[in-house]
N, C-alpha and C positions, 0 to 999 in steps of 0.2 A: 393381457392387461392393456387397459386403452391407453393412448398416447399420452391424454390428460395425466392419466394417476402415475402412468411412472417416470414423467417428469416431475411433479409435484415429489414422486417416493428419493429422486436424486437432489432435487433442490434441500429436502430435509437432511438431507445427509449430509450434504456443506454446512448446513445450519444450525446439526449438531455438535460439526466441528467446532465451529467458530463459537457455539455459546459454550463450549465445555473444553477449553482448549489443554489441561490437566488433564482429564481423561485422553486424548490425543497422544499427549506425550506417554502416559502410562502404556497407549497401544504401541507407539513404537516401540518401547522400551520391552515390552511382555516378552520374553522367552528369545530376545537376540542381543547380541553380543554388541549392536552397534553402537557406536558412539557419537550422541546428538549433543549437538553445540547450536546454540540458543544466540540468537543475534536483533538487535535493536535496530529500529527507522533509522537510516533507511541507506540503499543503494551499495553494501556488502556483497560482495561475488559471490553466492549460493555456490557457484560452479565449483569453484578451488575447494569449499567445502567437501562440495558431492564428490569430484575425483579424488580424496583420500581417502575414502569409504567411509566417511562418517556422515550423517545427516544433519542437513542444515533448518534451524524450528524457528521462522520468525515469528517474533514475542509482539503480535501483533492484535491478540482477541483479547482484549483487558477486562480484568472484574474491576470496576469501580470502587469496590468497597476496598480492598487494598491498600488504597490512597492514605488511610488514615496509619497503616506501620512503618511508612517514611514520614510522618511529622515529624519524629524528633532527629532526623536527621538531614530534613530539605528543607529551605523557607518554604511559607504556603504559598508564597508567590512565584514559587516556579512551575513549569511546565506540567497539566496533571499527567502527561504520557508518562515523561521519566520517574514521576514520583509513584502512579500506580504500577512503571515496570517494576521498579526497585523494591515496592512493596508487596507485590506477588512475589518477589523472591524472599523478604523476610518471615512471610507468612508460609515458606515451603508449597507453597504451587508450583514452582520451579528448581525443587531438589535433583529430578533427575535428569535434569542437563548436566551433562560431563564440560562444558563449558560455553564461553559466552564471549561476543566480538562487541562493542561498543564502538559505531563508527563516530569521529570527532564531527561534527556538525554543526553545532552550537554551542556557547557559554556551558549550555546545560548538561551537553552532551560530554565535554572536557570535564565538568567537576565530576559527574557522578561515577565518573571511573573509577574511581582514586577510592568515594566512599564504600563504592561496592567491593571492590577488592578486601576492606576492613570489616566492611559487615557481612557478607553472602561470597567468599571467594569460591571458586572454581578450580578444578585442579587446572583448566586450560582459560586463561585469561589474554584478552589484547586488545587493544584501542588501533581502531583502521582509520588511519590520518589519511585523509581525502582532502584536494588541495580546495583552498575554498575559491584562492583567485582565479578561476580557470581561462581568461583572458588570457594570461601567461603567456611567453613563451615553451617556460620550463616547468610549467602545470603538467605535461603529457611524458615526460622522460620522469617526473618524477613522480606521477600515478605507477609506472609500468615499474618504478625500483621496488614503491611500496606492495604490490599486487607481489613483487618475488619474497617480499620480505616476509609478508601473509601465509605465503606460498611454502615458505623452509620450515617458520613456525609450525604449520601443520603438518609437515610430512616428519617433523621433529615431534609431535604428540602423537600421532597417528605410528609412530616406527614404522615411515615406507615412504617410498621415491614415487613420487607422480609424475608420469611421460607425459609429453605434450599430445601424447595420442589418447591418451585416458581421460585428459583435461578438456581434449576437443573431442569426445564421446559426452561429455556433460553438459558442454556448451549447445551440443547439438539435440542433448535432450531439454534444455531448458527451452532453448528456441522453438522448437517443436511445440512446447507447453504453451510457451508465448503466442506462437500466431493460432494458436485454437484457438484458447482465451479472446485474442483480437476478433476472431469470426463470431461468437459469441456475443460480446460485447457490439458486436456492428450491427449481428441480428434484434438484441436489445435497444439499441441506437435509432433504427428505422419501423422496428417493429414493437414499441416500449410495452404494447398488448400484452405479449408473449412473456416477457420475463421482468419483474417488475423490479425497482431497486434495490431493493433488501435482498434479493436473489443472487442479480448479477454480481454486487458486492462482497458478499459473503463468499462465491465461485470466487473469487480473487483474491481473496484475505484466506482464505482455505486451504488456495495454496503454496502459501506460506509455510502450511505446518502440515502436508501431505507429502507422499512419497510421486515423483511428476508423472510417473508411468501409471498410476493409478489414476491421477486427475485428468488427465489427458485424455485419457479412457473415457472417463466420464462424461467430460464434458462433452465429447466426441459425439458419447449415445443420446445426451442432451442435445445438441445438434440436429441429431437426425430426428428426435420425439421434436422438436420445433416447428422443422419446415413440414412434418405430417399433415396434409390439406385439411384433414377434418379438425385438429387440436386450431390450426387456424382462422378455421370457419367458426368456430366455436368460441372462441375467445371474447375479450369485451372488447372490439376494439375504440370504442369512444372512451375509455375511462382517462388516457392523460390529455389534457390540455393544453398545457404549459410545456414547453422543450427551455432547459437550463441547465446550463455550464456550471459546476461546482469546482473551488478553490481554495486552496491550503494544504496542509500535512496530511490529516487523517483523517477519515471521516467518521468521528466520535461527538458524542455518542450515537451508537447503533440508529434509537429509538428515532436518529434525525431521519431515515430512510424509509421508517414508516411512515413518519408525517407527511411528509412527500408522496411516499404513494396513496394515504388517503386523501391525498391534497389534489391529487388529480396531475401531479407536477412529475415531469419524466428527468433524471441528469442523462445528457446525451454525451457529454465528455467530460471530461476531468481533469485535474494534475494531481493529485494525491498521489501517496507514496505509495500508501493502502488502496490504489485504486487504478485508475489506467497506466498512469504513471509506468506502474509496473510492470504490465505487460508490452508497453509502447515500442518498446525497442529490441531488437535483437545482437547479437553478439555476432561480431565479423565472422563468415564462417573460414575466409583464409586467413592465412598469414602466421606469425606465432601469436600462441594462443593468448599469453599476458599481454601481448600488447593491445589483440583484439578486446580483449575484458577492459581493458584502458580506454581505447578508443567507444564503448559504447558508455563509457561515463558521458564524453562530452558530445553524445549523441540524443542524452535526455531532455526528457522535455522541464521545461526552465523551470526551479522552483527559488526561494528564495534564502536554500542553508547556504549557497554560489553568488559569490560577489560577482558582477558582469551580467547575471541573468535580468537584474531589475527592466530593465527597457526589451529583454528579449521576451518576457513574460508577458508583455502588454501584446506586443506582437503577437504570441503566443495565442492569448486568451481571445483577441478580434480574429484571428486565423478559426479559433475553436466554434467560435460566434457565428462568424459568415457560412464555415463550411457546417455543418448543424442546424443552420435554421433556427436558433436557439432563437428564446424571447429576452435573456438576461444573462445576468450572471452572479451568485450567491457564492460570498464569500464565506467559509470554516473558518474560523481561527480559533486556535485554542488560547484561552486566558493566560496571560504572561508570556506569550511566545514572540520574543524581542524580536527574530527575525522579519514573521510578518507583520507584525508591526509599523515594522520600520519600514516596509514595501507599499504597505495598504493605501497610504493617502496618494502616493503617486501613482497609483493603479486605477483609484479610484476616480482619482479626476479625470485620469486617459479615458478612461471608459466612459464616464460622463463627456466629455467633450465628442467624443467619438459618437455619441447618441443611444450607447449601449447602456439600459438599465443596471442597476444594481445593488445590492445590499452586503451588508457585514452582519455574520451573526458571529455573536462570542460564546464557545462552549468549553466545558472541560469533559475528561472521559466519564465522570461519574453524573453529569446535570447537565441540562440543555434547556433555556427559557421556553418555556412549550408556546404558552400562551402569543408570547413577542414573536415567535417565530412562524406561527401561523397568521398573525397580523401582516407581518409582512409576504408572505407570500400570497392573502388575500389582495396587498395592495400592489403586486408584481404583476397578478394576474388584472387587476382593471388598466393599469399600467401600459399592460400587452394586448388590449382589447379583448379579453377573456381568450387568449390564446388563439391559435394558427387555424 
């Protein structure tokens, strides 16, 4: 089979994941014994998960329609992530999770614990209190109490003791996961020909809700179908124009990735939670293992659920700017999300003063202004002298 088709035959395969993320779960679940626990945006230890043998399914590929069986129990003005998560659970898309981690993140992210518990409970339920001041001194002693705390709870559901040798056999496979992903992503980055948004994305959000020795694999063989000289003589390579930086939580809805790529517009980096974010960082491979899982919190790249990141994120996003080559930088924010919010104006004038273009689009997971937001990317690109 040519190099073209059976990357294209793997890219569909992430793509099936992530539009059918129920079916996903039903394949874990078909014919084993394990025990999948379901966890919310963003930045929860998969690992501590994986070293108790249970599988960890982030609740990351959202049906929009959903959104409507948490009315009666969310204002419409909160966030549509948490209201379409909580409403794929009452719509039973999410029955056969044996439980569910909500980390504390935001206002929103505190209340819906409480309702979920009343309306869709789990037999394994917790809220992962993540410190938000991480300036702190006693931000870092008191990440590594709570990672033990995570840590008893599940070896109390799971009935069984995790060695710090089991727990750093997970870490070592997540890591492994992560700097493929990174090579990937870099080859996407330099080469945006090759794999276009909707692709790379999906490869990241995938694996979320894949088992990592399987995705690894994959992307691995996607690797090697990429730098095939003829898939890359072959390819288009004038189709993006435009290189930009994308910013906020998630990158919802989907359909924003298409437009992008028939817009001719490449993201070269990210901070999304669902998106480099993710794979950005690795997990200390010495030391004990909870503290290393500590230590790669305040190792991420700055978002804004972290009191203290506001001024590191400008930093941040001109760092993402200069090294990329990018033309701008296009902000996600999802409607009612007080956090970025409350970051954006001061973001956006740094960037403006800085001489760095930019825009805010406003989406929810179920709607995206189509029309506004190819206006704006037409006016990005005259902006940027019709790109590089």
């Amino acid at each position: 089979m040519p190099a073209r088709r059976k990357a294209k035959s793997i890219c569909d395969k992430f793509n099936k994941i992530v539009s059918n993320p129920v079916q996903q779960l039903q394949r874990l679940r078909s014919g084993k014994l394990v025990k999948v626990i379901g966890w919310l945006p963003t930045d929860v230890p998969e690992e501590l998960i994986h070293a108790t043998g249970a599988f960890p399914f982030g609740i990351v590929a959202l049906n929009g329609r959903a959104v409507a069986y948490s009315d009666s129990h969310l204002q419409d003005w909160s966030c549509s992530l948490m209201r379409c998560s909580l409403g794929m659970a009452l719509d039973g898309s999410l029955d056969l999770l044996n439980g569910l981690i909500i980390p504390h993140i935001c206002d929103t992210t505190r209340m819906i614990t409480g309702i979920w518990k009343q309306t869709k409970p789990y037999v394994f339920m917790d809220s992962f209190l993540l410190p938000r001041q991480i300036d702190r001194p006693s931000a870092k002693g008191y990440l590594i109490g709570e990672m033990g705390r995570l840590k008893a709870r599940l070896e109390q559901f799971m009935d069984r003791t995790v060695t710090a040798g089991e727990l750093c056999a997970s870490i070592r496979l997540y890591n492994q996961n992560r700097r493929t992903m990174r090579k990937l992503f870099s080859l996407h980055s330099r080469r945006p020909h090759l794999l276009g948004n909707r692709d790379i994305y999906n490869i990241i959000k995938a694996s979320m809700m894949m088992p990592k020795e399987l995705h690894t694999d994959m992307i691995s063989e996607l690797l090697y179908l990429l730098e095939d000289n003829d898939f890359q003589n072959r390819s288009a390579k004038d189709k993006y124009k435009i290189r930009v930086i994308l910013s906020g939580k998630v990158w919802e809805p989907p359909v924003l990735m298409d437009i992008l790529d028939r817009s001719g517009v490449i993201s070269v980096a990210d901070d999304f939670c669902t998106g480099y974010r993710y794979i950005a960082t690795d997990v200390p491979a010495i030391g004990e293992p909870l503290t290393a899982l500590a230590e790669r919190q305040f190792k991420h790249i700055p978002v804004a659920a972290f009191a203290g990141h506001s001024v590191g994120r400008f930093k941040n996003l001109v760092s993402m700017v200069k090294e990329n080559l990018a033309n701008g930088v296009i902000f996600v924010h999802l409607k009612g999300c007080e956090m970025e919010n409350f970051d954006y104006p001061m973001l956006r004038d740094h960037l403006s003063s800085a001489g760095i273009v930019n825009f805010r689009l406003e989406t929810e997971v179920n709607s995206l202004p189509v029309e506004k937001f190819e206006q704006q990317i037409k006016m990005l690109t005259e902006m940027s002298g019709g790109g590089l």
